[in-house]
TORKOL-4160 file (C-alpha; in steps of 0.2 Angstrom, whole numbers, padded with zeros to 4 digits, m for minus):
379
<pt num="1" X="m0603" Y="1129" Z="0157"/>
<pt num="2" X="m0603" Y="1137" Z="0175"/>
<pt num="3" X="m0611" Y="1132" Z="0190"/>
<pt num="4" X="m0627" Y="1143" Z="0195"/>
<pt num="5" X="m0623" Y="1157" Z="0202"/>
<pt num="6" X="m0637" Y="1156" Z="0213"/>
<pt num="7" X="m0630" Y="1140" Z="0222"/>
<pt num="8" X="m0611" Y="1142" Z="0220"/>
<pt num="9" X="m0607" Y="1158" Z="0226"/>
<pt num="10" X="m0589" Y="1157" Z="0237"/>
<pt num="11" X="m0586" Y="1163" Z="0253"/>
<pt num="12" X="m0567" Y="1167" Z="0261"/>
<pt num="13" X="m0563" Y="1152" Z="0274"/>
<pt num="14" X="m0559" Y="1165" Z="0286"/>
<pt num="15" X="m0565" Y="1181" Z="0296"/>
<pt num="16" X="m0575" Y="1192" Z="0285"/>
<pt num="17" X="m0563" Y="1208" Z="0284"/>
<pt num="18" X="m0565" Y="1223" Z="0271"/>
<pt num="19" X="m0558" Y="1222" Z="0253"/>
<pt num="20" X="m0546" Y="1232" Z="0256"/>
<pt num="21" X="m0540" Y="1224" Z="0272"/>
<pt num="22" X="m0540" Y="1208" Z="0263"/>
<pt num="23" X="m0527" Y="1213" Z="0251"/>
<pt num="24" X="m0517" Y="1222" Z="0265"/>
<pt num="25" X="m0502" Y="1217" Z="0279"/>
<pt num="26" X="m0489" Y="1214" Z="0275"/>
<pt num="27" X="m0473" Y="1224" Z="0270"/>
<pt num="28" X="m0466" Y="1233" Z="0254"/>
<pt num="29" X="m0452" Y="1235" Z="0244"/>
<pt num="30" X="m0441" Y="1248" Z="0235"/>
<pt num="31" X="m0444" Y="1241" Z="0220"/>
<pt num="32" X="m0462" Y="1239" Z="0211"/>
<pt num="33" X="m0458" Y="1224" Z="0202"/>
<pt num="34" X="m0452" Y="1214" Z="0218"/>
<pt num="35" X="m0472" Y="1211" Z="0224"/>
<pt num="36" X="m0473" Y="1208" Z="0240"/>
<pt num="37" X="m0488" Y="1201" Z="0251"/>
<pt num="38" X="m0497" Y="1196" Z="0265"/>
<pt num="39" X="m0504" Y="1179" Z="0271"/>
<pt num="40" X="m0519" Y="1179" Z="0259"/>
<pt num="41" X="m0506" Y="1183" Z="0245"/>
<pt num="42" X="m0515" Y="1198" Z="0240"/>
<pt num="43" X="m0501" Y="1213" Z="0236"/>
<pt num="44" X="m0504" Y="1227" Z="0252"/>
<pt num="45" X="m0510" Y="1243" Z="0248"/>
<pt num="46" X="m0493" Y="1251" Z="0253"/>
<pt num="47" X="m0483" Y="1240" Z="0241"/>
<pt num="48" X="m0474" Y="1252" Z="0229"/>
<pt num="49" X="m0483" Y="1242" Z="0215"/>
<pt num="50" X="m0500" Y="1249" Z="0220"/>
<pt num="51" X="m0492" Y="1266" Z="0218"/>
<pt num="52" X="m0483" Y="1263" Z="0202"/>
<pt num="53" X="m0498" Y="1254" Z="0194"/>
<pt num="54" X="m0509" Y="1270" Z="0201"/>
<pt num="55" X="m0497" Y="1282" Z="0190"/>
<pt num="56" X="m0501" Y="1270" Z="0175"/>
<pt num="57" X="m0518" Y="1276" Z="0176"/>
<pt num="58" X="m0528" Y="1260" Z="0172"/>
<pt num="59" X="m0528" Y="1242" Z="0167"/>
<pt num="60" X="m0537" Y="1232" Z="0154"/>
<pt num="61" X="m0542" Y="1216" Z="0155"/>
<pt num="62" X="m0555" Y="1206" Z="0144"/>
<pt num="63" X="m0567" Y="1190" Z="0155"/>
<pt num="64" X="m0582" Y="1184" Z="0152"/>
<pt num="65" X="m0598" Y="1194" Z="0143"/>
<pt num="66" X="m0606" Y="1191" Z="0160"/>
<pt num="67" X="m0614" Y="1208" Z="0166"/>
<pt num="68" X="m0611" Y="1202" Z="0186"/>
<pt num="69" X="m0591" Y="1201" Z="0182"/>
<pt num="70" X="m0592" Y="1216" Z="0172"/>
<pt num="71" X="m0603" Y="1224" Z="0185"/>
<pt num="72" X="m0591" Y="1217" Z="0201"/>
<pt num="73" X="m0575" Y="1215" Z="0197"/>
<pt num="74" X="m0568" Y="1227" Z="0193"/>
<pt num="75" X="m0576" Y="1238" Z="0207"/>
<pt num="76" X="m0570" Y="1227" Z="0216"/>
<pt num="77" X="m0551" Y="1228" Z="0210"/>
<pt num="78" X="m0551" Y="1248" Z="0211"/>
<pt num="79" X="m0559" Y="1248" Z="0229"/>
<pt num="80" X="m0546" Y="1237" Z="0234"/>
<pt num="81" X="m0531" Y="1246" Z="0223"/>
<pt num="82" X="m0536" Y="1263" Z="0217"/>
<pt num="83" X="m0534" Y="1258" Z="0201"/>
<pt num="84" X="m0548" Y="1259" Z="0186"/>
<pt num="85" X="m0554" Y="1245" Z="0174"/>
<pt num="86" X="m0559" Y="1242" Z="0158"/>
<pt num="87" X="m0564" Y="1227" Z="0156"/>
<pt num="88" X="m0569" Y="1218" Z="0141"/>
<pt num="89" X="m0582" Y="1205" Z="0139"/>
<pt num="90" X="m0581" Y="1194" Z="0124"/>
<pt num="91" X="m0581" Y="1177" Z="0119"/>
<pt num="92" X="m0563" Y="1167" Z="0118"/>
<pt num="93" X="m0564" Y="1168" Z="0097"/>
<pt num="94" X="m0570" Y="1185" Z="0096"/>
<pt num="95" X="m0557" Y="1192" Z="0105"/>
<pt num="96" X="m0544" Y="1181" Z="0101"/>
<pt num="97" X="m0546" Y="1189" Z="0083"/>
<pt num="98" X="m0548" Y="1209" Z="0090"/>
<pt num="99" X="m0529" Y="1203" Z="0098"/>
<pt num="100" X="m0523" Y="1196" Z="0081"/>
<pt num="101" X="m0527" Y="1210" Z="0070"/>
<pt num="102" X="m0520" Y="1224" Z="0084"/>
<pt num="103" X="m0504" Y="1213" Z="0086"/>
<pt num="104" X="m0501" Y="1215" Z="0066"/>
<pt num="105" X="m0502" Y="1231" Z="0069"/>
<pt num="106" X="m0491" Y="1233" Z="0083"/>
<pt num="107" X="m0505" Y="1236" Z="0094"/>
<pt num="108" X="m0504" Y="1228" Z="0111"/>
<pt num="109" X="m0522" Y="1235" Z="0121"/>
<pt num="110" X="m0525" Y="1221" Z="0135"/>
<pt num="111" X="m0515" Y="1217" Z="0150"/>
<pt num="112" X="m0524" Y="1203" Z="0158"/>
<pt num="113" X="m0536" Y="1187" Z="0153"/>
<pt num="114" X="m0547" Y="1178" Z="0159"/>
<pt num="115" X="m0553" Y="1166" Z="0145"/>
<pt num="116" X="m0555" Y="1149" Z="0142"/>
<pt num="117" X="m0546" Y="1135" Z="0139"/>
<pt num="118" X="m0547" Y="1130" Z="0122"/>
<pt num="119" X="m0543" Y="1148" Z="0116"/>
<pt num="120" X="m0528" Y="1148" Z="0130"/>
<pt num="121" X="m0521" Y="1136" Z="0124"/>
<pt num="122" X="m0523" Y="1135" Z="0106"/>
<pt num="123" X="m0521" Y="1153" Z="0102"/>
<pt num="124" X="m0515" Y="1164" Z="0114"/>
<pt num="125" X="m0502" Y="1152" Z="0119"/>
<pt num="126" X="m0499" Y="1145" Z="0103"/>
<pt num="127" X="m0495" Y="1161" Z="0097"/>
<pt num="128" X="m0484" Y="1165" Z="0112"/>
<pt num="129" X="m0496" Y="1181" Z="0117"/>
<pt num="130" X="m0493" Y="1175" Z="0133"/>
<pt num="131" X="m0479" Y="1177" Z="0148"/>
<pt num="132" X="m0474" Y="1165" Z="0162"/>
<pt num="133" X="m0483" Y="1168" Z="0179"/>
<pt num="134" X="m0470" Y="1165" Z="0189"/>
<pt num="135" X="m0460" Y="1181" Z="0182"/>
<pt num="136" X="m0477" Y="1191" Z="0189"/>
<pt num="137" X="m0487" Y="1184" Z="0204"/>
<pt num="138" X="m0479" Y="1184" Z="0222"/>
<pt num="139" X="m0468" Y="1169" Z="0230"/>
<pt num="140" X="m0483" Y="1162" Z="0243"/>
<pt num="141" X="m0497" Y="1163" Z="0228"/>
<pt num="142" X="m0484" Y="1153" Z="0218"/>
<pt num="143" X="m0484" Y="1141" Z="0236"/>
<pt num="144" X="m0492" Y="1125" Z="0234"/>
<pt num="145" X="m0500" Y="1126" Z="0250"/>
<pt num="146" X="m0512" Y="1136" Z="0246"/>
<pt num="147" X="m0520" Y="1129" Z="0230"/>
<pt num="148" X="m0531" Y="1113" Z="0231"/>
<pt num="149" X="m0519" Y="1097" Z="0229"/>
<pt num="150" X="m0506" Y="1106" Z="0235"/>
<pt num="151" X="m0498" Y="1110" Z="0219"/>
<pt num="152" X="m0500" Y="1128" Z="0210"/>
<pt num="153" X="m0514" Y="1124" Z="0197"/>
<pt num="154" X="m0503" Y="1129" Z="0180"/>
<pt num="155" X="m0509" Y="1119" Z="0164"/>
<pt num="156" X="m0495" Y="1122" Z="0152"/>
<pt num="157" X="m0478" Y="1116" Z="0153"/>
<pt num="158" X="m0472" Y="1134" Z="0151"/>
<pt num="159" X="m0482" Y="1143" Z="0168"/>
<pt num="160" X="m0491" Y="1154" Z="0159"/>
<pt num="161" X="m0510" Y="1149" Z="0163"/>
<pt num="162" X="m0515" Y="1147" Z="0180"/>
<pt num="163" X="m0532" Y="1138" Z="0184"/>
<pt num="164" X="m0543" Y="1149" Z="0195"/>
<pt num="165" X="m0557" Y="1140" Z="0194"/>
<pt num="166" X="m0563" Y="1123" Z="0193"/>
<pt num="167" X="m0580" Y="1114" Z="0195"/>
<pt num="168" X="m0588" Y="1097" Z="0190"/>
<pt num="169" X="m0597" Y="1101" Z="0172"/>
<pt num="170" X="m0612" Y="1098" Z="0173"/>
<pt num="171" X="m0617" Y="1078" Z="0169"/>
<pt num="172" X="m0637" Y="1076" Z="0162"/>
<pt num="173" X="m0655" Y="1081" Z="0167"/>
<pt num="174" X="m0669" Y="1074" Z="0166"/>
<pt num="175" X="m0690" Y="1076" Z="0164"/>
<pt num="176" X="m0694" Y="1069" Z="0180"/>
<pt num="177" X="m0712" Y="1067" Z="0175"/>
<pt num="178" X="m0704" Y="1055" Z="0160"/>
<pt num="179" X="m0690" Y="1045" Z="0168"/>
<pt num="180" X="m0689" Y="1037" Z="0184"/>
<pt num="181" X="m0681" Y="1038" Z="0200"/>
<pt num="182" X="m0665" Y="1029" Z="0198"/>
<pt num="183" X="m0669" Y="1023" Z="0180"/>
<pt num="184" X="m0652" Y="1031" Z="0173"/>
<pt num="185" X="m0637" Y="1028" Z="0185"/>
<pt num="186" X="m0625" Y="1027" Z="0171"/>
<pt num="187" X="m0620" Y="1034" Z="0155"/>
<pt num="188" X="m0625" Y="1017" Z="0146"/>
<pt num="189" X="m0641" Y="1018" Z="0154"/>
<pt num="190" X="m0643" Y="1032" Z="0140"/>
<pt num="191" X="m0642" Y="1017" Z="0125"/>
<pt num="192" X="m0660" Y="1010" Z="0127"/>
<pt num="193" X="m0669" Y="1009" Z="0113"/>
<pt num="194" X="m0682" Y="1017" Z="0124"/>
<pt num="195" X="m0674" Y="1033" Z="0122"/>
<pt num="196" X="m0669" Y="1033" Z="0103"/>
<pt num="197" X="m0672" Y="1049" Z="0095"/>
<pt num="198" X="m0678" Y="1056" Z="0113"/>
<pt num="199" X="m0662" Y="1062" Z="0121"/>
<pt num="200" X="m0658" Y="1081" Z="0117"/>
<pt num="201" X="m0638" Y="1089" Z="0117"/>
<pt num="202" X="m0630" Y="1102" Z="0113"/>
<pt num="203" X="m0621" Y="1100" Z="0097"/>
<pt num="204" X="m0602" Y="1093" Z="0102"/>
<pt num="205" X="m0595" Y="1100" Z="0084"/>
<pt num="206" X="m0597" Y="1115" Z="0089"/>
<pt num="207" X="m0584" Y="1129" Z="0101"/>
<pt num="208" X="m0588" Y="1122" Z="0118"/>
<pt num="209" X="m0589" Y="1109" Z="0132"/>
<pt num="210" X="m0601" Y="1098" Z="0123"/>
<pt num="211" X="m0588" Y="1088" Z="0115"/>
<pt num="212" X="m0579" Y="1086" Z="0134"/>
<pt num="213" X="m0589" Y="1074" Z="0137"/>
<pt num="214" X="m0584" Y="1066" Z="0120"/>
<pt num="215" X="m0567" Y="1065" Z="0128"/>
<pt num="216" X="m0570" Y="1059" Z="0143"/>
<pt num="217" X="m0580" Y="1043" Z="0134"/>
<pt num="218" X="m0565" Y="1041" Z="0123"/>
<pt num="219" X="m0551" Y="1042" Z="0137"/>
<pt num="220" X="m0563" Y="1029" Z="0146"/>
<pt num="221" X="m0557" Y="1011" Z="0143"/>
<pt num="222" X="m0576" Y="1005" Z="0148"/>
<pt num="223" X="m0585" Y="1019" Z="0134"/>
<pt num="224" X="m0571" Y="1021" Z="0122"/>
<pt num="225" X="m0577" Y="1021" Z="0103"/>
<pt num="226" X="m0591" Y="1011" Z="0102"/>
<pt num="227" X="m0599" Y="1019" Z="0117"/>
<pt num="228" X="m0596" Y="1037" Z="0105"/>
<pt num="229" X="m0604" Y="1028" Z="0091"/>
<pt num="230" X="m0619" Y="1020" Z="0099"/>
<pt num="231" X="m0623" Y="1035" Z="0109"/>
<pt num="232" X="m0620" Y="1051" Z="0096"/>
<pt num="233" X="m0626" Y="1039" Z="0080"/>
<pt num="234" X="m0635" Y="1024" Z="0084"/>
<pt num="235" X="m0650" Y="1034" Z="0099"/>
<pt num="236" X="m0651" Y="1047" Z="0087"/>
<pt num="237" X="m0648" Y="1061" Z="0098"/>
<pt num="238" X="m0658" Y="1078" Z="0093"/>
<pt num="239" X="m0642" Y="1089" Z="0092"/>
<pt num="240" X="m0646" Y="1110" Z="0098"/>
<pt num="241" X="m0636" Y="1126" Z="0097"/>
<pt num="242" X="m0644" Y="1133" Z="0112"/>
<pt num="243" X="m0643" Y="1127" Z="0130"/>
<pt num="244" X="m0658" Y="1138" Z="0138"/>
<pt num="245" X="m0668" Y="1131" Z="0124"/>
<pt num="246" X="m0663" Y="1116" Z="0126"/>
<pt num="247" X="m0668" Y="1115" Z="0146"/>
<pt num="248" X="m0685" Y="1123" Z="0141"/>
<pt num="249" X="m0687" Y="1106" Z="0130"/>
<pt num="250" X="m0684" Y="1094" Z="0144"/>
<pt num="251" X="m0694" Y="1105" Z="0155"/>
<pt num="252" X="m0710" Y="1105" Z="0144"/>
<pt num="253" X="m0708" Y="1087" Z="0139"/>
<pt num="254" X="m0702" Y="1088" Z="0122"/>
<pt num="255" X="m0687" Y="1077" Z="0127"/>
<pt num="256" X="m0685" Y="1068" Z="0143"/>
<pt num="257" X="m0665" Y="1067" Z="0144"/>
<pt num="258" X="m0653" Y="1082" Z="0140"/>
<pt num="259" X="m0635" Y="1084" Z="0140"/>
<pt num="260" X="m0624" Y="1097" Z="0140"/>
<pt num="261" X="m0633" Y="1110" Z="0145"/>
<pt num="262" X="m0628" Y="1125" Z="0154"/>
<pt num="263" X="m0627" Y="1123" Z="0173"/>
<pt num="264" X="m0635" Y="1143" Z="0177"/>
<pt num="265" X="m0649" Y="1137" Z="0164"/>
<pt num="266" X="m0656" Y="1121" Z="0172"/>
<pt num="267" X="m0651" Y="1131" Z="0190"/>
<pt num="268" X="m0665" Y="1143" Z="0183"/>
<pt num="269" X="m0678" Y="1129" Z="0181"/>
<pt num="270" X="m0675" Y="1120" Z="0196"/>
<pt num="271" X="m0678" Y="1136" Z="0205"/>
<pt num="272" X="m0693" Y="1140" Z="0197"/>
<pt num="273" X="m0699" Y="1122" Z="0199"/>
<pt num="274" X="m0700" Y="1115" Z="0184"/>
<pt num="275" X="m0698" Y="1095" Z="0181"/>
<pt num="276" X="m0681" Y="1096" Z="0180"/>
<pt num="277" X="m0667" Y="1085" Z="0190"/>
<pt num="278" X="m0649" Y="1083" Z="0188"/>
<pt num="279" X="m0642" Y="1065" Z="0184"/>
<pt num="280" X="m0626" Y="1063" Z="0192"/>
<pt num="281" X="m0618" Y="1046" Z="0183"/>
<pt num="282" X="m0604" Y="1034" Z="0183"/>
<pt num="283" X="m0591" Y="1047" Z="0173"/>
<pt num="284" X="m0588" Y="1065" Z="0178"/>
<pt num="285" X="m0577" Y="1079" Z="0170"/>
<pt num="286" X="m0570" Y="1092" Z="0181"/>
<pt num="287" X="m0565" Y="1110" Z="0170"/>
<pt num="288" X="m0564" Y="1128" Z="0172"/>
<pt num="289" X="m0576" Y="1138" Z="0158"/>
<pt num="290" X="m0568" Y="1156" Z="0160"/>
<pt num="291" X="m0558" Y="1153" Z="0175"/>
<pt num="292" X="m0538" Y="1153" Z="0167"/>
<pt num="293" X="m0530" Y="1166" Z="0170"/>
<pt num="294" X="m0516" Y="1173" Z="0159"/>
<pt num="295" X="m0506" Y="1189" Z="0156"/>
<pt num="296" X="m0500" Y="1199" Z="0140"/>
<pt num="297" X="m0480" Y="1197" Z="0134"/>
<pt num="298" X="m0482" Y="1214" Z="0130"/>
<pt num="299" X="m0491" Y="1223" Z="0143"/>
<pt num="300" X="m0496" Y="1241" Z="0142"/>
<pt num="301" X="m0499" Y="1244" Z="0161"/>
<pt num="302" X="m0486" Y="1230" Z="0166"/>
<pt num="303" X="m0488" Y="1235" Z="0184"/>
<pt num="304" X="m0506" Y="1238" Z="0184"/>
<pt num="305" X="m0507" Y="1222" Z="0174"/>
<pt num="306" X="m0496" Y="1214" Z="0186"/>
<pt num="307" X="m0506" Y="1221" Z="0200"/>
<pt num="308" X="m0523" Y="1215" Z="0194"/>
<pt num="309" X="m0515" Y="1196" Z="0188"/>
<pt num="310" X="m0511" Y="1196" Z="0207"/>
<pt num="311" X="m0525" Y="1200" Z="0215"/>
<pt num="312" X="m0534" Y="1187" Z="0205"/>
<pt num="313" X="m0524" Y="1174" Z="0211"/>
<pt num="314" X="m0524" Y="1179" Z="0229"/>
<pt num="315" X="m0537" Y="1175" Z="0242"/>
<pt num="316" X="m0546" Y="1190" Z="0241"/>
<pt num="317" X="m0547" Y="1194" Z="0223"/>
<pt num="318" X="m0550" Y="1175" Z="0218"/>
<pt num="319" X="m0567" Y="1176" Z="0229"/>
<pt num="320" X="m0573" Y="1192" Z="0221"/>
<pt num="321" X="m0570" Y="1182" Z="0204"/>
<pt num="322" X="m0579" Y="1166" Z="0208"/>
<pt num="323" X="m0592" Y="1173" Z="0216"/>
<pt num="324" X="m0597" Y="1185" Z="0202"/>
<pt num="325" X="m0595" Y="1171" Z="0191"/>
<pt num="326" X="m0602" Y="1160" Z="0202"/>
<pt num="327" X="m0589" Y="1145" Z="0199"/>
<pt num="328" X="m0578" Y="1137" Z="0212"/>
<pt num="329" X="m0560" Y="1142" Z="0216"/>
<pt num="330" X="m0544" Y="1131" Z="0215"/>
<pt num="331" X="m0538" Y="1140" Z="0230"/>
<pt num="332" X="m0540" Y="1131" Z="0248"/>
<pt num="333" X="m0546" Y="1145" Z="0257"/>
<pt num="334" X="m0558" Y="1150" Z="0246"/>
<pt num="335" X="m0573" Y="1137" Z="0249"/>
<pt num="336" X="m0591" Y="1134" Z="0240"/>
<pt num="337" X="m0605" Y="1143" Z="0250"/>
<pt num="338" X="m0614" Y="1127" Z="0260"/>
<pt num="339" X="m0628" Y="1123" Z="0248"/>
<pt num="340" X="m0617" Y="1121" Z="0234"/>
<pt num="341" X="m0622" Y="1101" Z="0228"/>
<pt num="342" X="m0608" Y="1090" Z="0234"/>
<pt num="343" X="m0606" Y="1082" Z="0218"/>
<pt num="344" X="m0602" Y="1101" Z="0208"/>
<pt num="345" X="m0587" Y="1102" Z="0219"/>
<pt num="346" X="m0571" Y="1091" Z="0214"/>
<pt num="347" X="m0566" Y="1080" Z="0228"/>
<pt num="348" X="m0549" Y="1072" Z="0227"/>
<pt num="349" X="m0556" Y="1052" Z="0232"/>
<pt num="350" X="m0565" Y="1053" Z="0214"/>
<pt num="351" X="m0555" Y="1051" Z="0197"/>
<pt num="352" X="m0560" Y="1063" Z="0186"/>
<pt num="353" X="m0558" Y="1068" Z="0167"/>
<pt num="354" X="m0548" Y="1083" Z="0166"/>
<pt num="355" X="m0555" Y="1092" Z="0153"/>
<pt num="356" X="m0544" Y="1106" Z="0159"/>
<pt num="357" X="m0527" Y="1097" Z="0156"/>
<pt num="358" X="m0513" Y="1104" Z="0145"/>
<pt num="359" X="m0515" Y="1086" Z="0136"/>
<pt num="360" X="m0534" Y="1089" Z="0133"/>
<pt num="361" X="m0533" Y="1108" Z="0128"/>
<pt num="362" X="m0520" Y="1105" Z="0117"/>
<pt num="363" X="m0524" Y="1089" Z="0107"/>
<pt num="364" X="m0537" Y="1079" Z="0115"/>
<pt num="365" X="m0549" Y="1091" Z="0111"/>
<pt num="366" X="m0549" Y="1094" Z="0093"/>
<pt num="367" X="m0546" Y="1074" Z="0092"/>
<pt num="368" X="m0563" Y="1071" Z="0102"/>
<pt num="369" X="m0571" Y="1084" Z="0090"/>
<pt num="370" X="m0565" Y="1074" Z="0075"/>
<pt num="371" X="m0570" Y="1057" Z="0079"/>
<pt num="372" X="m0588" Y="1064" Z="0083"/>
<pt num="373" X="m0590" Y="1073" Z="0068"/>
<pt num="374" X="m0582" Y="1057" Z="0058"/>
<pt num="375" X="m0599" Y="1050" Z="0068"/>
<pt num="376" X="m0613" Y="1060" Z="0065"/>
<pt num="377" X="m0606" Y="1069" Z="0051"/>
<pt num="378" X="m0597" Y="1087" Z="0049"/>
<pt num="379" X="m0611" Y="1097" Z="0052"/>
């Protein structure tokens, strides 16, 4: 789930300057693996890596199956570098297959993901697809300074996935014509018998951020279990598999209350003025969707794919990617545009559940998606 493009495109917290400029300055180097930069971090177009990854011809990377990243990005990149892109949009799962079966056949295709985190780090890092970011990005991207908190946004233990991205999920909606002004402040507010049976979510068994917020009850000692039980069992949630569907329900009346939805879908309907408002309750997740970036261990364009890993952590790239996506960058000098809603944008005085943490992606998850299931049945 992604925040609306419409509202949380990113703009560069500094003089507008040309793509190319913003990956320029700076000095080079003799040696193409030894990646110098300039202050945004982006690699200059003189580095002898541009020209080494030129002679590789092109780089593959597979994002999103958005058409505006497919559309900018890699325009983008080859504007900036000279150097062409096929890009592959696919879901985390689908391709996480295609890579499985070419890897048994000693087929190594893709250089660069961007993917998210469940499949990061369940699959691709699990079975150790991946190579450390620190052997491929330059010394200031890899400086605290520039990343918000002041700390490189890894998530594994190992540096090889880098959080580009990250955005509060999206919390609840409601039918304003059938809830009132300040009649849910909080999660519990959800268990009156009022609105048994009336409250419509994605399904949380499924492969998604649904079940996020099952962990975020759970890690919560003031929700825990019982909170789980009373609100996926007892209120009788009606359970969907599609978000846009789902906000045409709360829009239309079927349902006043809806969780889980996507953020671009309910953006849609607010923009089209439909009854439709964003809750923003007592608990909050922060997470990423497609936003982690990674690298092959086996790259067959390693400079082209080190090239395009760099430029997607470096000011100028990591604004191209956010606002195609229409997320939020970890990067401080890449900032929300100005009528981005406070709330979708982390701020470091709230406490958040990180539902991009190495400790979440890589247990909490499927422990979360259990106990629902061991609530409402396996579906």
């Amino acid at each position: 789930m992604t925040p609306g493009r419409w509202r949380a495109r990113v703009i560069v917290a500094v003089v507008a300057v040309s793509l190319t400029a913003a990956c320029g300055g700076g000095g080079g180097s003799d040696d193409p693996g030894a990646v110098a930069s300039g202050g945004s971090g982006c690699i200059p177009a003189s580095d002898p890596l541009v020209a080494a990854a030129r002679q590789e011809g092109t780089v593959v990377m597979s994002g999103p199956p958005d058409a505006n990243v497919r559309q900018k990005l890699p325009a983008a990149f080859e504007e900036a570098y000279g150097v062409p892109v096929d890009y592959i949009g696919t879901g985390g799962s689908d391709n996480a297959a295609r890579l499985r079966s070419e890897r048994q056949a000693g087929i190594y295709s893709q250089d660069v993901f961007l993917g998210g985190g469940e499949t990061m780090a369940n699959t691709y890092a699990a079975s150790n697809w991946l190579a450390p970011l620190t052997d491929v990005l330059p010394a200031d991207t890899l400086a605290g300074a520039q990343w918000r908190g002041g700390k490189v946004p890894f998530v594994d233990p190992n540096s090889r996935i880098l959080k580009i991205s990250e955005y509060v999920a999206l919390p609840l909606v409601i039918n304003t014509d059938l809830v009132k002004p300040g009649e849910i402040s909080t999660w519990k507010d959800l268990l009156d018998p009022k609105w048994r049976g009336k409250i419509a979510m994605i399904d949380p068994r499924r492969s998604g951020g649904a079940v996020y917020n099952v962990g975020m009850f759970l890690a919560d000692a003031g929700y825990g279990e019982s909170f789980v039980q009373q609100l996926y069992h007892d209120q009788q949630p009606v359970l969907l598999t599609e978000s846009r569907q789902g906000v045409d329900d709360v829009a239309r009346g079927k349902y006043p209350i809806g969780i889980a939805f996507g953020q671009a879908d309910v953006d849609t309907a607010m923009a089209d003025k439909l009854p439709i408002e964003v809750v923003v309750p007592d608990l909050l997740q922060v997470t990423s969707g497609f936003g982690f970036l990674a690298v092959a261990d086996k790259m067959p364009h390693p400079n082209a794919g080190k090239l395009l890993a760099s430029w997607l952590a470096c000011q100028g790239g990591n604004a191209v990617w956010n606002d195609a996506y229409g997320s939020i960058s970890t990067r401080t000098d890449v900032t929300p545009a100005a009528d981005t809603p406070k709330w979708q944008v982390p701020d470091p005085a709230v406490k958040y559940f990180n539902a991009s943490s190495w400790e979440f992606l890589s247990g909490g998850r499927n422990a979360a998606t259990e106990k629902v299931k061991s609530v409402i049945g396996a579906g």
